[in-house]
N, C-alpha and C positions, 0 to 999 in steps of 0.2 A: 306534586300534582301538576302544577304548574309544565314541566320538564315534557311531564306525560302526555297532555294539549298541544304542545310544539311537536312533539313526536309522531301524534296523528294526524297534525294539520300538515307536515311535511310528508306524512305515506299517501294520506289522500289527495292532497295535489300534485304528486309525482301520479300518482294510480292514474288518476284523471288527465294529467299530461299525456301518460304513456298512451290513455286512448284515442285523444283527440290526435293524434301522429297520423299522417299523409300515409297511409298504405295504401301504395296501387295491388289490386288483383292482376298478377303476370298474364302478362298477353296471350290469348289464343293464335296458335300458328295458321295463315291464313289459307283456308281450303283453294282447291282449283277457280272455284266458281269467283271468289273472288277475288282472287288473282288474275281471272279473265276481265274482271268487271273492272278492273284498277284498269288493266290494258285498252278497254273500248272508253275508257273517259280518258284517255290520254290520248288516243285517238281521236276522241273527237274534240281535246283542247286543241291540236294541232290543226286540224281542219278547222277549227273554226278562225286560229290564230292565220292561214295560210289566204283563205279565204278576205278576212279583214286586209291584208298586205294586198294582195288580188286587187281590191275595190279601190284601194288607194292609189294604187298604180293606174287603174284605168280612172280614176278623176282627175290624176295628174294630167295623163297623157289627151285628155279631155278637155280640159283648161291651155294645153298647150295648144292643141288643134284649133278650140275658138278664136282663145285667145280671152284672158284673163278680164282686161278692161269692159269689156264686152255687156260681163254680167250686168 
């Protein structure tokens, strides 16, 4: 009897392992639309990354003009 308890306690915690398991559902292949929309955010991480170097540049060249001590 004993044997036959160990033997259920070991299906049902494997059963129950087996379901608590990490299954991803496979990806959806990504339509046009968001393959364009991946395109306009990477466009507009570059612009804004271009932009930022842009403003840096001109504070530099700003600081150089006054002259730093100044402020």
């Amino acid at each position: 009897m004993q044997t036959l308890a160990y033997g259920m306690t070991l299906v049902l915690t494997l059963g129950l392992a087996a379901c608590g398991s990490d299954q991803k559902a496979p990806e959806e292949p990504e339509g046009p639309m968001e393959e364009a929309g991946a395109e306009v955010d990477e466009a507009a991480e570059e612009a804004a990354d271009e932009t930022e170097e842009a403003a840096e540049e001109i504070e530099e060249e700003a600081d150089e003009a006054v002259g730093e001590d100044e402020y």
